[in-house]
Every structure is written in structure tokens, then in C-alpha cells.
LOLUM-636755 format. One record per residue: residue in three letters; x, y, z of N, C-alpha, C, O, CB in turn. Coordinates in steps of 0.2 Angstrom, whole numbers, padded with zeros to 4 digits, always signed. Glycine has a CB too. Layout:
! LOLUM-636755
ALAXYZXYZXYZXYZXYZ;...
! end
This chain:
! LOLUM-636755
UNK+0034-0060-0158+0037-0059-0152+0045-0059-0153+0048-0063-0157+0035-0065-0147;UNK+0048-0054-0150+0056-0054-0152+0062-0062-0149+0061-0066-0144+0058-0046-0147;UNK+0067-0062-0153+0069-0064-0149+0067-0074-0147+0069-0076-0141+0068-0059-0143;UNK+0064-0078-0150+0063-0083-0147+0069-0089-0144+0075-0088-0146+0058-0086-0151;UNK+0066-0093-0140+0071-0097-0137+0073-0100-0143+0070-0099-0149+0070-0102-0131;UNK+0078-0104-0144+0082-0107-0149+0077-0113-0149+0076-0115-0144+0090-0108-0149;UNK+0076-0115-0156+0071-0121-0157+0074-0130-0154+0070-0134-0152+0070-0121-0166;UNK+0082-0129-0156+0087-0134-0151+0084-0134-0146+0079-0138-0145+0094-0132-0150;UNK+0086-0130-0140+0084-0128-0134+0075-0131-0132+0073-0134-0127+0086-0120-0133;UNK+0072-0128-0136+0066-0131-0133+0066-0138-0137+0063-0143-0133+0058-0127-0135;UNK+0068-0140-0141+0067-0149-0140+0071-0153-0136+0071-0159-0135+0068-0153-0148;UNK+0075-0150-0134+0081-0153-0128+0075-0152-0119+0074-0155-0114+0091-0145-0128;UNK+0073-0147-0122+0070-0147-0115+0063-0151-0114+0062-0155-0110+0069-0141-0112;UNK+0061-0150-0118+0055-0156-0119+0057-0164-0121+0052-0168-0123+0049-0153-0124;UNK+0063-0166-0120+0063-0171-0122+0066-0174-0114+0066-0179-0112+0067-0173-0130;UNK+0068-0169-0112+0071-0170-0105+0066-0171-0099+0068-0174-0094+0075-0166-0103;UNK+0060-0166-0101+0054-0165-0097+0050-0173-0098+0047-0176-0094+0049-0158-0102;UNK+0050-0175-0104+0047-0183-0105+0051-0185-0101+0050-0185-0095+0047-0187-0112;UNK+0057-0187-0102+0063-0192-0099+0061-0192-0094+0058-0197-0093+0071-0189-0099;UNK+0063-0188-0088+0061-0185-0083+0056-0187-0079+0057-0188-0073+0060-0180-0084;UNK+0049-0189-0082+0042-0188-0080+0040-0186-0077+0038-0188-0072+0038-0190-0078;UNK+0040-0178-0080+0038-0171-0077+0033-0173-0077+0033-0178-0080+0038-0164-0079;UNK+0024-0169-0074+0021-0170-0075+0014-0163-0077+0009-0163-0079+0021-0176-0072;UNK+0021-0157-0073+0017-0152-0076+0023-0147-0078+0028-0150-0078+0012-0149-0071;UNK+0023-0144-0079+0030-0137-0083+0025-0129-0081+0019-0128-0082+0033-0139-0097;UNK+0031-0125-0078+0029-0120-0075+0035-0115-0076+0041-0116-0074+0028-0121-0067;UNK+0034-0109-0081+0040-0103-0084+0041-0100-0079+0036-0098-0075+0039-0099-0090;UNK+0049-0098-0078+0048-0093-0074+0055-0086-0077+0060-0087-0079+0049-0096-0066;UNK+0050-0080-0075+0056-0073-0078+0059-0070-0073+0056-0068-0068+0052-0067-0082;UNK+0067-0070-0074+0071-0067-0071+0073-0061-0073+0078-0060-0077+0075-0070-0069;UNK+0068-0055-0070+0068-0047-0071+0073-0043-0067+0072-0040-0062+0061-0045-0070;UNK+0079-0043-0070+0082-0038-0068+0083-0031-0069+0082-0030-0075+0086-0039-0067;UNK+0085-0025-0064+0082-0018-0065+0088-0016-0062+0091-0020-0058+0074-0016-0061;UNK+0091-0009-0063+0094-0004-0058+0098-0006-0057+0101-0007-0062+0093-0003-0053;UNK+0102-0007-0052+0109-0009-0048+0107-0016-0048+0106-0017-0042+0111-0004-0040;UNK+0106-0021-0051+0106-0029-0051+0099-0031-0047+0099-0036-0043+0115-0033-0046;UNK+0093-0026-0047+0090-0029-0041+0085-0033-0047+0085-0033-0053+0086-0022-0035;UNK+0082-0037-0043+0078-0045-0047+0070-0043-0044+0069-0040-0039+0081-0056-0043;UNK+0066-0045-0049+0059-0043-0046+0059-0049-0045+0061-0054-0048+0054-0039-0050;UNK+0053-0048-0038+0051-0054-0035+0044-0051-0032+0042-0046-0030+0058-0057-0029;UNK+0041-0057-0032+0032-0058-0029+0032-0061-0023+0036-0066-0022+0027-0062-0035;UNK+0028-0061-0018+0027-0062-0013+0017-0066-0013+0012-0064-0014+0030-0056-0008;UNK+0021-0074-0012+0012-0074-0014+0007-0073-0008+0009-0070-0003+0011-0081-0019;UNK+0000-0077-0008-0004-0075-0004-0003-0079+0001-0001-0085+0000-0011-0074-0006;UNK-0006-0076+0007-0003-0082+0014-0010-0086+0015-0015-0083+0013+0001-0078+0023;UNK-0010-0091+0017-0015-0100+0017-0017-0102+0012-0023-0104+0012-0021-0101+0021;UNK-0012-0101+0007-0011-0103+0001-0006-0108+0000-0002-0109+0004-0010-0098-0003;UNK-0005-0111-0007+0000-0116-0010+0007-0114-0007+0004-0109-0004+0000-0116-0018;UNK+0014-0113-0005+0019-0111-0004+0018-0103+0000+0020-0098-0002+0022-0111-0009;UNK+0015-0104+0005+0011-0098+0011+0016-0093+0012+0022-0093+0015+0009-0100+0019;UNK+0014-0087+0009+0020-0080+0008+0025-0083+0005+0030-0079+0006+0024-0076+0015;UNK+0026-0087+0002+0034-0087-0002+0034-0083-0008+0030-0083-0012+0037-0094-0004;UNK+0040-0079-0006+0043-0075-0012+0048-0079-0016+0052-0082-0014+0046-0070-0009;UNK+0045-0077-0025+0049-0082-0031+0046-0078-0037+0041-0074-0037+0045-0091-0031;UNK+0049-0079-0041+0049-0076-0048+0041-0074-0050+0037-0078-0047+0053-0081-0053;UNK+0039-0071-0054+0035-0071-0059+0035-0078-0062+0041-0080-0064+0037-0066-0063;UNK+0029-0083-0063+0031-0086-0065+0022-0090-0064+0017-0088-0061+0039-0088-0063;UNK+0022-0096-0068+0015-0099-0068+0015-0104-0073+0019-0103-0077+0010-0093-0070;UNK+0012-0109-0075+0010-0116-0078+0008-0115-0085+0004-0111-0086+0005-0120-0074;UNK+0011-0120-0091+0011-0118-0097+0004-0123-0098+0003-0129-0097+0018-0120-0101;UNK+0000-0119-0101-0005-0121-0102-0006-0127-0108-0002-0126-0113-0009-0115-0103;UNK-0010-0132-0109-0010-0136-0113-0008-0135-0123-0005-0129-0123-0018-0137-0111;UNK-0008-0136-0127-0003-0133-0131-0002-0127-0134-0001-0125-0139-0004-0136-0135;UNK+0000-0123-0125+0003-0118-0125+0014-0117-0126+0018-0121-0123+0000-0117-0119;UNK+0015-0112-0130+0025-0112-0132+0026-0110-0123+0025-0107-0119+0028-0103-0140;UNK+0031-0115-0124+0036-0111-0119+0036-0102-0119+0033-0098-0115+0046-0114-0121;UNK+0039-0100-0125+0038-0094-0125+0033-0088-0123+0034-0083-0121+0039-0093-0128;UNK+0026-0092-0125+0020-0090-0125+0017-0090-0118+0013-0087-0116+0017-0094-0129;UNK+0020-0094-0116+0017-0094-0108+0022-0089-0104+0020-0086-0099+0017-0102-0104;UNK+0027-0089-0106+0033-0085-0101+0029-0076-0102+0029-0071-0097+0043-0087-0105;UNK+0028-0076-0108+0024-0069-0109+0017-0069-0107+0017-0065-0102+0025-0065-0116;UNK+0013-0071-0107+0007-0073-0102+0006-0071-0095+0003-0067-0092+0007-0080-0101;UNK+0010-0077-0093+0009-0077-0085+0016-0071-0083+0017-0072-0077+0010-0086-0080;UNK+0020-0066-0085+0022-0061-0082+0018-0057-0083+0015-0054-0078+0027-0058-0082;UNK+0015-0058-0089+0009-0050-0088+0003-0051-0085-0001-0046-0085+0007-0046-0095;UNK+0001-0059-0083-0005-0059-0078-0001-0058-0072-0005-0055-0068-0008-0067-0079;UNK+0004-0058-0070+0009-0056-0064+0008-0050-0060+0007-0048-0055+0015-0055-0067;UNK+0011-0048-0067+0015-0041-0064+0011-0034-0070+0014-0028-0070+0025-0042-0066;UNK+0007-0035-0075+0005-0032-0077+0013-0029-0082+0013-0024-0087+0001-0028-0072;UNK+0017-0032-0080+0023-0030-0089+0024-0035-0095+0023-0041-0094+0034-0029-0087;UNK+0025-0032-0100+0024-0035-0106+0033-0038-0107+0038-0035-0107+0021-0028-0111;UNK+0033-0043-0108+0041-0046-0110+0043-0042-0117+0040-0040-0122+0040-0057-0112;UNK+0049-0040-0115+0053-0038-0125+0055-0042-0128+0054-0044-0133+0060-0035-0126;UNK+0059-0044-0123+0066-0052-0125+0067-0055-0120+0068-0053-0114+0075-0051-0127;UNK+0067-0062-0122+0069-0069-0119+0078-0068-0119+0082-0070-0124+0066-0076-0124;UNK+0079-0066-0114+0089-0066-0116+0093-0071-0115+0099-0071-0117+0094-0061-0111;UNK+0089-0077-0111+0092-0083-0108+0089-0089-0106+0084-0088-0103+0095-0082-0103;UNK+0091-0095-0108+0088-0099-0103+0094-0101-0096+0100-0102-0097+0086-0107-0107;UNK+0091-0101-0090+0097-0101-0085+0097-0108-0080+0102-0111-0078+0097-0093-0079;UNK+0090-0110-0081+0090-0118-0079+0084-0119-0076+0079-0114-0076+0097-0121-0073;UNK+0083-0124-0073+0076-0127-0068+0078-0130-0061+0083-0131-0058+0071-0134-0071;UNK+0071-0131-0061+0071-0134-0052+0065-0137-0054+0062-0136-0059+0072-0128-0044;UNK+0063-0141-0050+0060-0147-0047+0055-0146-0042+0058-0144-0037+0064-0151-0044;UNK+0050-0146-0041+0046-0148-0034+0039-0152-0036+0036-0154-0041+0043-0139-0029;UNK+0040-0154-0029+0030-0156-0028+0023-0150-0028+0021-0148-0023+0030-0158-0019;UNK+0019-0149-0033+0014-0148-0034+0009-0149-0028+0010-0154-0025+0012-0151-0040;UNK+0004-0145-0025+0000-0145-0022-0003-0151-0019-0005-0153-0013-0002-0143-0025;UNK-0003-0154-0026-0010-0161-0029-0004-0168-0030-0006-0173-0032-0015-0158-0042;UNK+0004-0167-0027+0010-0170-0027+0012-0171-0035+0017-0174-0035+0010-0178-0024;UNK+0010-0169-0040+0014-0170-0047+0021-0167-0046+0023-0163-0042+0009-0167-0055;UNK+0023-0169-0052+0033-0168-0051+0032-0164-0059+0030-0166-0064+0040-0178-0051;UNK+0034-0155-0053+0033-0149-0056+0040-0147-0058+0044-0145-0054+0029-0145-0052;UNK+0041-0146-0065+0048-0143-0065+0048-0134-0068+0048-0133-0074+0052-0148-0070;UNK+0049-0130-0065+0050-0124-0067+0058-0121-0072+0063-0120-0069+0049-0122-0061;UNK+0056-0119-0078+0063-0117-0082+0062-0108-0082+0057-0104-0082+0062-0120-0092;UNK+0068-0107-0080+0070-0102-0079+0074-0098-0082+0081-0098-0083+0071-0103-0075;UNK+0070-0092-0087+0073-0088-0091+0072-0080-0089+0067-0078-0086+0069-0091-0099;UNK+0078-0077-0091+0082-0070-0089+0079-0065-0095+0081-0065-0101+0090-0071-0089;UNK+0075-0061-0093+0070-0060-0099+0072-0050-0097+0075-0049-0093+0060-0063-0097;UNK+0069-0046-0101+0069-0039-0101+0061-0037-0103+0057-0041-0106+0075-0035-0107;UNK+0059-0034-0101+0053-0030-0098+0050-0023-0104+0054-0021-0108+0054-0027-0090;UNK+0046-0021-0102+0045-0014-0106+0043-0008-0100+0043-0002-0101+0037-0015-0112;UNK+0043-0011-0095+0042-0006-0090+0043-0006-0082+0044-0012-0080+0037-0004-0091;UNK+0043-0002-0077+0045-0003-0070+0041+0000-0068+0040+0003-0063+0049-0001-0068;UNK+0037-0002-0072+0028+0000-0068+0024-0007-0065+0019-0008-0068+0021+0004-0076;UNK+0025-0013-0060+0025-0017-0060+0017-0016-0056+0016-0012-0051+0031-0018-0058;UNK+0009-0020-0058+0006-0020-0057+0002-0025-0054-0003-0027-0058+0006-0017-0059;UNK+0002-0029-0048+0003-0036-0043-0004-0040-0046-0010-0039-0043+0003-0034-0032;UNK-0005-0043-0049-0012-0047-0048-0013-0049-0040-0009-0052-0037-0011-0056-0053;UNK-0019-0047-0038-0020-0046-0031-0024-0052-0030-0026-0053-0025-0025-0040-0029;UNK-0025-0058-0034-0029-0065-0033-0023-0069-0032-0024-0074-0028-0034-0068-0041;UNK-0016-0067-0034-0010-0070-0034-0004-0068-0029+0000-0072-0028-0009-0070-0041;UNK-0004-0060-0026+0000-0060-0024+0001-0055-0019-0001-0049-0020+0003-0061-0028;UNK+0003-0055-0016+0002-0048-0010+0005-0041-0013+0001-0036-0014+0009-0049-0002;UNK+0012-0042-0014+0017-0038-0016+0021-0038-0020+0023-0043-0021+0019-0037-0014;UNK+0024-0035-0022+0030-0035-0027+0037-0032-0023+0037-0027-0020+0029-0028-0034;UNK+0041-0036-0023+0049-0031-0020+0054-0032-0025+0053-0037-0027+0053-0033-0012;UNK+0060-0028-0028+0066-0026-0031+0073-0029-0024+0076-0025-0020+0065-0016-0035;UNK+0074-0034-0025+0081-0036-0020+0086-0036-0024+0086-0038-0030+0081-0043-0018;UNK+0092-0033-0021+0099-0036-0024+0101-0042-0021+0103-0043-0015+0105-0030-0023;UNK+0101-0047-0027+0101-0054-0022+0110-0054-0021+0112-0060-0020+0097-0062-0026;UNK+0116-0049-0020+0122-0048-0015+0118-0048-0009+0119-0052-0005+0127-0042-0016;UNK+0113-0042-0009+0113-0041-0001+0110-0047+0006+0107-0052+0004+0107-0034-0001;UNK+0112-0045+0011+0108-0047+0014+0101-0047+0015+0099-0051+0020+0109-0046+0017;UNK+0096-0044+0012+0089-0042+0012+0087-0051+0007+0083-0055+0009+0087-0032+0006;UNK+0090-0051+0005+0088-0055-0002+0088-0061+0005+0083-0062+0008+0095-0056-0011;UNK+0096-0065+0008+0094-0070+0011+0090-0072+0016+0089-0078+0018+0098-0071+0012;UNK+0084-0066+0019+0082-0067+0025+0075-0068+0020+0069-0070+0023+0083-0061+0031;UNK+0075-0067+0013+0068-0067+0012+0064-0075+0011+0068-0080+0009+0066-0063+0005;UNK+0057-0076+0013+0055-0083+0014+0057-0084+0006+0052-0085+0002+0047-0083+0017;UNK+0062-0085+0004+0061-0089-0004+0067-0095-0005+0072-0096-0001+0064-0083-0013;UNK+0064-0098-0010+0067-0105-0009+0073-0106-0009+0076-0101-0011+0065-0108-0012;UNK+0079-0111-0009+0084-0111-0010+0085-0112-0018+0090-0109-0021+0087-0114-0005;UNK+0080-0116-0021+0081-0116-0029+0081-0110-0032+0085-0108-0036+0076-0120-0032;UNK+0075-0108-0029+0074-0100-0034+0080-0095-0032+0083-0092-0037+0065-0096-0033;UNK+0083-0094-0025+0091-0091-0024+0096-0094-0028+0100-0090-0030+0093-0092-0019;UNK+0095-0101-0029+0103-0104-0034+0100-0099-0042+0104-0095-0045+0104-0116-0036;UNK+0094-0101-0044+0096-0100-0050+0096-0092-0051+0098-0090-0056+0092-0105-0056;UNK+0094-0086-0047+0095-0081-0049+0100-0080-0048+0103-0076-0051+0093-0077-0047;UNK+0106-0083-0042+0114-0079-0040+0115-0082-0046+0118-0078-0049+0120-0082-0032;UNK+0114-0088-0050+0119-0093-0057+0120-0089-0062+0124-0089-0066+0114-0099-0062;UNK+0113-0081-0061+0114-0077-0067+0118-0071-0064+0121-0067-0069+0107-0074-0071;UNK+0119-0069-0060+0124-0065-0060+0134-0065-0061+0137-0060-0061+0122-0062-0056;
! end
């Protein structure tokens, strides 16, 4: 795999993930395309976070790499294959379904294609937002996942 996160960076984060008492960890890719637009998924409604729209992104499986899962769950996603990890840009925090204290790390990644193809068990749709525009604020997504995509531009 090209490109891996810096070996620093992941013992910083997993030692902060202990610190912390995360109790699950969830990658998420910030794919940008075109004029600045970010791919975003809209997931299934009377589900876990009902139509909210948020990253590509999904839970690192048991001794699964940070890296390893970030290329995983986009291409269980979206059907694209990751090139490069270009960044780590930060996390956010929430409550899990089941209440565990879920933190999601958020890395700025490049793709191999714009052929984006929706896991239909996982998600309605796919949309390309420029998160300047106004389209981006009215969508159901969270305010975490808006901070840390405006952080990257």
C-alpha cells in the first residue's frame, strides 16, 4: 500500500485512543474531486444516524491497521480503491448505537477513480458537495464531520 500513515502518528493515536477510553475506533476518507467537491454518502433511513450524510467511513476491525481498514471500508463503500493516505486531519467523538465512546480519525485520502459505486446494504446514495456552497450546509450531516472537512480546505 502506498504512502502509509507515519508510524509516530499511529502510536500517538492509539495511545490517546487508550488515554481516552475509546471503546471502539471508526476511519473515515475525505475524497476530494473537481472544483473542491468532497464525496459524501447518505446512509439508509430507520437506521443508526437515519439519512445522515458523512464520509466514507466504517469500524476497524479487531487486529486490523488503521491503514488497512481505511482502504477496506471505502471500497466496501464506494466500490474505489484508496492510492494515498495524504493526511491525517483529526477526529470526533460520538455515541455508538449500543452507547460505547466511538471515535472516528479522519484522513484526506486520493482514489483511483470517479466511478463511485454505493453499497446498497449501507447507503442510499452518493453526492459530490462543494462544502463553500450552500448545498453542503443544508445537508442532514453533522456538525463534526462539517468541521473537520472545512479544517481541510
Amino acid at each position: 500500500m502506498p504512502n502509509k500513515i507515519k508510524p509516530g502518528l499511529v502510536e500517538e493515536l492509539n495511545r490517546k485512543l487508550k488515554e481516552d477510553g475509546i471503546q471502539k475506533v471508526v476511519v473515515g476518507g475525505i475524497v476530494f474531486s473537481g472544483e473542491k467537491e468532497v464525496l459524501l454518502l447518505e446512509r439508509l433511513p430507520n437506521e443508526f444516524k437515519d439519512s445522515l450524510v458523512e464520509l466514507p467511513s466504517g469500524t476497524i476491525e479487531t487486529g486490523e491497521s488503521i491503514e488497512d481498514a481505511l482502504h477496506r471500508e471505502v471500497k466496501e463503500e464506494t466500490g474505489l480503491e484508496v492510492l494515498d493516505i495524504i493526511k491525517y486531519v483529526g477526529y470526533f467523538d460520538y455515541l455508538s448505537s449500543s452507547g460505547k465512546k466511538v471515535r472516528q480519525l479522519n484522513f484526506v485520502i486520493s482514489v483511483n477513480s470517479d466511478d463511485v459505486k454505493v453499497n446498497p446494504t449501507e447507503h442510499v446514495r452518493f453526492l459530490r458537495v462543494n462544502p463553500n456552497n450552500q448545498e453542503f450546509q443544508l445537508l442532514n450531516i453533522s456538525n463534526e464531520t462539517k468541521e473537520v472537512i472545512l479544517n481541510c480546505l
